[in-house]
Every structure is written in C-alpha cells, then in structure tokens.
C-alpha positions in Angstrom: -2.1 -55.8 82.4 -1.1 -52.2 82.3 1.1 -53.0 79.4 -1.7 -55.1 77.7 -4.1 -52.0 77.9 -1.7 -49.8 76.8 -1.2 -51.5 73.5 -4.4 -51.7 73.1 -5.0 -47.8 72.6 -1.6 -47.7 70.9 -3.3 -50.2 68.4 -6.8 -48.1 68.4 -5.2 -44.7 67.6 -3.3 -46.3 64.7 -6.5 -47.7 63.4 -7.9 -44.0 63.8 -5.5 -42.4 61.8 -5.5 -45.0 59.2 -9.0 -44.4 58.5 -8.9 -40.8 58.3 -6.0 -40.9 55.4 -8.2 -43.1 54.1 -11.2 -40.5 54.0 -8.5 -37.9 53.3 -7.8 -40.1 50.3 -11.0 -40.5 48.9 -12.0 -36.6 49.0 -8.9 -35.4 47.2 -9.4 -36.1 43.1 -7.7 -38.6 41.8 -4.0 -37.8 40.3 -3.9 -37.7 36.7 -2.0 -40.0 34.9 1.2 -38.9 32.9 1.4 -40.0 29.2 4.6 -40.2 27.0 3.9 -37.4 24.5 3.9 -40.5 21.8 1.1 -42.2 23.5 -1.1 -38.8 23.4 -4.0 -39.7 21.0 -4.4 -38.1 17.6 -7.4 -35.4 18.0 -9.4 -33.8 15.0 -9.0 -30.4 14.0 -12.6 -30.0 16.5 -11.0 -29.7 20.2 -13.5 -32.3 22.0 -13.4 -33.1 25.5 -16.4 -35.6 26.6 -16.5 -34.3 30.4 -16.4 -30.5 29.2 -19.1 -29.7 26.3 -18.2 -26.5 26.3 -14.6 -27.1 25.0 -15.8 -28.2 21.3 -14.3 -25.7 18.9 -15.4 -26.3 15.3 -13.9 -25.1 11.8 -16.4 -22.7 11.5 -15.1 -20.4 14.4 -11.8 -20.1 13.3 -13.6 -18.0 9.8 -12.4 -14.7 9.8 -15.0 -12.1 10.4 -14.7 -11.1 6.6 -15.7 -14.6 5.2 -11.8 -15.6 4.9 -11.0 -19.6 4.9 -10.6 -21.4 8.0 -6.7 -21.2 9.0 -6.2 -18.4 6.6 -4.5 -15.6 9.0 -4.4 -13.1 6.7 -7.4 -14.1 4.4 -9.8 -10.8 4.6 -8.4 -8.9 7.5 -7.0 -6.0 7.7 -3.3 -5.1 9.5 -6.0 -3.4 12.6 -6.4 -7.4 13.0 -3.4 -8.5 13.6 -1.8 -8.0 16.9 1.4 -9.6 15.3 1.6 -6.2 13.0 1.8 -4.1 16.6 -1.2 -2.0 14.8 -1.1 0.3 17.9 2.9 1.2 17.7 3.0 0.7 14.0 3.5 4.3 12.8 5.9 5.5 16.1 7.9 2.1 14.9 8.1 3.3 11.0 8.7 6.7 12.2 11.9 5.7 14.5 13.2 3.9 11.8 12.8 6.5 9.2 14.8 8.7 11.8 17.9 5.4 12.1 18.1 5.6 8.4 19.2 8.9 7.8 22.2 8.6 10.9 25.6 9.6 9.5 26.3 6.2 11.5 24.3 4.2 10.1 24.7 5.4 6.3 27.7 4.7 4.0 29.4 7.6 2.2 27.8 8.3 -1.4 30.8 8.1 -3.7 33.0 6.5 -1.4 34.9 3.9 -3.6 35.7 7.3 -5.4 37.0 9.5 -2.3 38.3 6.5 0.0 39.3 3.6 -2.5 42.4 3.9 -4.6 42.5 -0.4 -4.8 38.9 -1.6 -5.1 36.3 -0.1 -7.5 32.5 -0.3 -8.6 32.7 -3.6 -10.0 34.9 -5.6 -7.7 32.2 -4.6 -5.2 29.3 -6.0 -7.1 31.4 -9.4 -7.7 31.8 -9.5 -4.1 28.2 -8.9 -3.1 27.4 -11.4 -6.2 29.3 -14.2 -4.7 28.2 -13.1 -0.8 24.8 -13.7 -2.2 25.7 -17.0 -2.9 27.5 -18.0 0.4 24.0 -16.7 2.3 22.2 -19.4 -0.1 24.8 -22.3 1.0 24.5 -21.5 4.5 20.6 -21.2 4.2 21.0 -17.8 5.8 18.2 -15.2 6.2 17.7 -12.4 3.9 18.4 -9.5 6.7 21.8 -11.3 7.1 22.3 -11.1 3.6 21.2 -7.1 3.7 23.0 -6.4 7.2 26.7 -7.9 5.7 26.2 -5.6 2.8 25.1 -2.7 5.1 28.6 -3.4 7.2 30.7 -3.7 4.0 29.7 -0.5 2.4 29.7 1.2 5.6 33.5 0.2 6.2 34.6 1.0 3.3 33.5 4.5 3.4 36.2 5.3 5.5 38.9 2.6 5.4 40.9 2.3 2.6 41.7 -1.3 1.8 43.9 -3.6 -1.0 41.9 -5.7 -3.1 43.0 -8.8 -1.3 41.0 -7.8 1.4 38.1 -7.3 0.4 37.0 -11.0 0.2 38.1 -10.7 4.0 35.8 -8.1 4.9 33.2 -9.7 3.2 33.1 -13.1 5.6 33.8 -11.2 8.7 31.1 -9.3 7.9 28.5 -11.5 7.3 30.0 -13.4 10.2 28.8 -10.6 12.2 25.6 -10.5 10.6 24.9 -14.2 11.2 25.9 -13.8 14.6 22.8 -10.9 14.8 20.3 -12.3 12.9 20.8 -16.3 12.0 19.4 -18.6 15.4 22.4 -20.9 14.4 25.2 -18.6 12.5 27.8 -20.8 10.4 31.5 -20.8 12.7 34.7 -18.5 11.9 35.8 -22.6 10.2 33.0 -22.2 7.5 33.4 -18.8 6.5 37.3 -19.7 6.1 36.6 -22.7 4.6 34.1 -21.5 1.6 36.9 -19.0 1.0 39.1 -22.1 0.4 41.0 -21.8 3.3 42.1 -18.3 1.7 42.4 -16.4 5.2 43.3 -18.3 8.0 41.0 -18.4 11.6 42.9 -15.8 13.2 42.7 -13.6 9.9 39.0 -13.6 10.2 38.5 -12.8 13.8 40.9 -9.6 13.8 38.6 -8.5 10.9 35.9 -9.7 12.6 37.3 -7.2 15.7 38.1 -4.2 13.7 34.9 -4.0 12.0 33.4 -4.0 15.1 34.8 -1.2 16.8 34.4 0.8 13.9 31.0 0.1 14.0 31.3 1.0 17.9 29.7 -2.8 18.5 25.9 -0.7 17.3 25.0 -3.6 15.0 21.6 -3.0 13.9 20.4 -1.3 11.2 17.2 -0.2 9.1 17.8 -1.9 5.7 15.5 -2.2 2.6 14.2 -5.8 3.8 13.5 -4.0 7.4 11.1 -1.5 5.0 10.3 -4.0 2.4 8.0 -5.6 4.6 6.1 -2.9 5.8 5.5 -2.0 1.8 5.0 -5.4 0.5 1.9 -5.3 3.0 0.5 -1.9 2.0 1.0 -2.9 -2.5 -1.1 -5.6 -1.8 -3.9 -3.7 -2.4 -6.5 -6.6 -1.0 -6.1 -9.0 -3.7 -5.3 -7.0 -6.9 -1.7 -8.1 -6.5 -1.1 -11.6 -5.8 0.6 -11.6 -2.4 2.8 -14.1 -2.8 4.0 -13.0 -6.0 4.2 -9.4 -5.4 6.3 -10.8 -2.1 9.0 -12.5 -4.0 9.3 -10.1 -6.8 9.8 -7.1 -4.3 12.4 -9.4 -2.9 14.0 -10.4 -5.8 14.1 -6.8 -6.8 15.4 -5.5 -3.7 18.5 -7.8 -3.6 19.1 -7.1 -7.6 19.7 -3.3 -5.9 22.4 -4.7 -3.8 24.8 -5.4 -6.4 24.9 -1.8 -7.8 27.1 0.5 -6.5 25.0 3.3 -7.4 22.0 2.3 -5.5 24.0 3.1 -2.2 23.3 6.9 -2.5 19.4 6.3 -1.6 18.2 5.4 1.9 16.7 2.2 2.2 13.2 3.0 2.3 13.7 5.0 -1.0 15.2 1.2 -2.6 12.3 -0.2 -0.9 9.7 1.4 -2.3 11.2 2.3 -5.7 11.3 -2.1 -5.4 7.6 -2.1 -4.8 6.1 -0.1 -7.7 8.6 -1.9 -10.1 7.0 -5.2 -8.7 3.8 -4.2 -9.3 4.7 -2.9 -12.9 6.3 -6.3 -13.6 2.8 -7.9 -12.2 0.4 -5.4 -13.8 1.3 -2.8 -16.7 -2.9 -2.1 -16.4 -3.4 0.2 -13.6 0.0 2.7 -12.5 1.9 1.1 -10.0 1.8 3.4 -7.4 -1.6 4.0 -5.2 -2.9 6.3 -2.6 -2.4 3.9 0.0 1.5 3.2 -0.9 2.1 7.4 -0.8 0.2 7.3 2.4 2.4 4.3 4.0 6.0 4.9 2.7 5.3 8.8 2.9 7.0 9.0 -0.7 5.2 10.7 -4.0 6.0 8.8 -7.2 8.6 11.7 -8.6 10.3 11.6 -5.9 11.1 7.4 -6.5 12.1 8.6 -10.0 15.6 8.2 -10.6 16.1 4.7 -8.4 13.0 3.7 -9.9 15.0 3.9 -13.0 17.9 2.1 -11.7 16.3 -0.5 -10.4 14.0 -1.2 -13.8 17.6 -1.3 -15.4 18.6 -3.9 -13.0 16.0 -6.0 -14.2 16.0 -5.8 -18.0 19.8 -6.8 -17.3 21.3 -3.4 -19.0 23.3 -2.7 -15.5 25.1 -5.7 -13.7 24.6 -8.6 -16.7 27.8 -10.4 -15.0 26.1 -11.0 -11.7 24.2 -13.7 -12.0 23.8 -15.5 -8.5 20.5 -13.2 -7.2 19.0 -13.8 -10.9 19.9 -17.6 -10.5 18.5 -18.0 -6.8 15.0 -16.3 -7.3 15.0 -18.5 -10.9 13.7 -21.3 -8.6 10.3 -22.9 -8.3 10.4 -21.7 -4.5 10.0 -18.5 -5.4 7.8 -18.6 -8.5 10.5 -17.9 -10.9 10.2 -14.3 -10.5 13.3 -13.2 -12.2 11.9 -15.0 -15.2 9.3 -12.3 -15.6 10.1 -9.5 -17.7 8.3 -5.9 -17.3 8.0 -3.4 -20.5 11.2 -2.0 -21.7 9.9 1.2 -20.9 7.8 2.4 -18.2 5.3 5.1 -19.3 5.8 8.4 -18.1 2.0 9.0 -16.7 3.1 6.0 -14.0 6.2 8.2 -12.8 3.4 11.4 -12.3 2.4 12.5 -9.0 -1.0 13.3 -10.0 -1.6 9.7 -11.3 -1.8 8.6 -7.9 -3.7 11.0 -6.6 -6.6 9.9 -8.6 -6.9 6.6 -7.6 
C-alpha cells in the first residue's frame, strides 16, 4: 500500500513538471528556422519586412543630399561626406607623408647610375622598368606594387654597385617584396623565376630577396606618386569640369609613363604627381589653364614650381623621351582604361598655363 501511494506522487510530480516545461515552452518565442544561404529569397532593391513597417527603405532615400543618383557614392558630395576619405585626419595624413617623402631613407640618390654604377646605365633601367611593367600586368598586380618595386630598385641601386646581369634579379626580388606588401595574393619566388625563364634559380631570388631587405632595414613602406596621385586626382576634378574617370586614368597613365625615365627620379613623388595632374588636365582640356586654386591649395605646389617635371613628363607623352618603351603606352591603349594614351595634348603648352598668377585668378 505504502509502495502503491508512493508511486502515485512519484507519477503526480512528473505530471507537474511536464506541464510546467510545457508552459515554459509556450512563453519562450519560437526558434527561428535556419536557411541554406541558396534558399534565402531574392529581395528588391526596397528592404521590406511584413511584420516590421518601419524597415521599408526605398530608392529615394539613398539620393544624395545634393540631388546625386541613387547608388552614386560620389555623385554631388563633397570629400566632408565621405567618412572613407578620413575628412577629419585628411590634412595631418598628407602632411606626414609629405614629411616620409623627403627621408634620406626613403629617397634614391639623384644621379646615382652616374656616381654608383659603372655596369648599368639610364636606359638599361628604363628597359627594366618597361618590361617590370609588364610582369605587374601578367600577374594582375596592383599599381602601388608596381610603384613600390620601382621605389626599392632605384633606391638600391643608389648605393650598391651591381653587373648588368643583375639587374633583371633585383628587379623580381623586388617586386617580390612589393607583392608580398601590397598584393592580398602575391605571385610565389616559382613565378617570378619562371617569367624570367628560369634565368635565376629559387635560391638566387630569395638571397636577393634578403639582401634588399636589410638594406632597406625591413622599413617597406613608402609615399609614392600613386600614394599622392589619389589625393590629387580627387582635388583636379573640379566637380564635373573634368571627367572623373578619364582624368583618373590619364593621371595614371601619366604617372607610370614617369617611371620609365631616369630623370624623373630627382623629384619627390608628390612633385611627379602633380606635375601628372595638370598634364592630364591639359590633355582633357587645352580651354581653361590646367592648374586651379583648389589644386595649389591641396598639393601645396604653385604652377612654376611644377615647371621643369611638368616638361618632362609632357615629353613623355608626345613620345620625344623613352619611344622604345612601349609596354605602359600598350597597357593604358586598352578599352578598360578609355584608351588614354591614344590622346594627344598640344605639342606645346602655352606659357600663360605654367604662370603663377594664372591660377591665382581663377
């Protein structure tokens, strides 16, 4: 009997606390189901949610203050707008850069194929650079890797005296380096051997690869023309007058035509940069003088001070300097980047553009 009873609240106690996880149950929501990301259904550019009203964004919302498109970032808005431009640390960022550039580090020698070299010379260079600019295309490599190897090159050879048959050698484990910096997935020490055809052997490569290195002291990045290029591109688009796009790729176009010359390596980079910019803007527009309030204000540059590389680089492109290198003029020939070195600028650039005072008046 006692046993019988027993079991009986046993059984009743059970029952209990069945029901009350079954209350428990009830009050908590109900677990959301997961869905294979392929199963997800296809929504409209207009977030909707039926439970949540609130959650309906339409196209019109996403119009920029100044009337711009919808989905056009930069449509009507100005670099204050856009947090990806660090507006606030903008000018301490240009500034520190400015103050990189001019490191004896950081700079190669001016003249040095002429005090360090007694093997290589100006045009053995350029044919290097020429071909490196090619090996960056194969590899699909990004422009600062491109602009970084040449950086490391020149800044070697300021003060290492090397044979000719090293300087293809150099070159690879130096935009090995520079891939390894820049590129998400960098080409291996196999590919850089192998588009040398087999040339230098593995081992070659990575003692190179060393030695540049700790010459370097392993400090790897460096201000470069694309690093200002950017900044400058931005500041000559003048809201609209210059087609951004176009004034892009010709600035870039232009500033990789300066890498080829030897004689563009006595300028900083911001001086190549912007001297790039107001040719650009020539090429695009012979109407109005290429350089504007705006661009003294953001490069910190007046016009006669641009003179001379301005010159230079104009040479570049009318093809009286460097006619034998023809893999940057090949590359930017493409459809991909508007067939910019297609366009040609005036022979001569008039001498009221190169005139402080013409920019003044704008």
């Amino acid at each position: 009997m006692a046993d019988k009873e027993n079991c009986s609240r046993l059984t009743r106690a059970a029952a209990k606390r069945a029901n009350a996880s079954v209350a428990a149950a009830e009050r908590r929501p109900a677990k959301r189901k997961r869905v294979a990301l392929a199963e997800l259904p296809k929504l409209s550019n207009a977030l909707s949610d039926s439970s949540s009203p609130n959650l309906v964004i339409s196209k019109s919302k996403l119009k920029s203050k100044k009337g711009g498109k919808a989905g056009d970032v930069n449509v009507g808005r100005d670099e204050s707008d856009d947090p990806q431009l660090c507006p606030n640390y903008a000018l301490d960022i240009y500034r520190y850069l400015r103050s990189m550039e001019v490191e004896a580090k950081r700079r190669p020698m001016a003249g040095y194929i002429e005090r360090s070299q007694t093997d290589v010379n100006p045009n053995m260079r350029g044919i290097l650079v020429d071909w490196l600019v090619e090996v960056a295309e194969e590899y699909k490599l990004v422009s600062d890797t491109l602009y970084l190897t040449v950086s490391y090159i020149d800044r070697y050879l300021s003060f290492n005296s090397v044979s000719r048959q090293k300087l293809q050698l150099i070159g690879v484990s130096a935009m090995l380096i520079a891939s390894k910096y820049e590129e998400i997935s960098p080409p291996h020490v196999e590919d850089f051997c192998y588009i040398t055809d087999n040339t230098y052997t593995k081992r070659q490569v990575v003692e190179m690869e060393s030695d540049i290195l700790k010459f370097l002291n392993f400090e790897m990045g460096n201000p470069t023309v694309k690093t200002f290029l950017r900044r400058f591109l931005k500041a000559g688009h003048e809201d609209g007058e210059y087609p951004s796009l176009l004034l892009e790729f010709m600035g870039s176009y232009l500033g990789e035509l300066s890498l080829l010359d030897y004689k563009c390596v006595q300028f900083l980079p911001s001086v190549v940069a912007a001297s790039a910019v107001f040719v650009a803007r020539f090429t695009i527009s012979q109407e109005n003088p290429p350089w504007s309030k705006k661009l003294r204000q953001c490069t910190g540059y007046k016009v006669s001070e641009l003179k001379e590389c301005i010159h230079l680089i104009h040479d570049l492109q009318m093809n009286r300097r460097g006619s034998n290198l023809v893999a940057v003029r090949e590359k930017y020939k493409q459809h991909r980047f508007k067939f910019v070195s297609s366009m040609v600028p005036p022979p001569v650039i008039p001498a009221t553009f190169l005139e402080d005072f013409g920019a003044q008046v704008l």
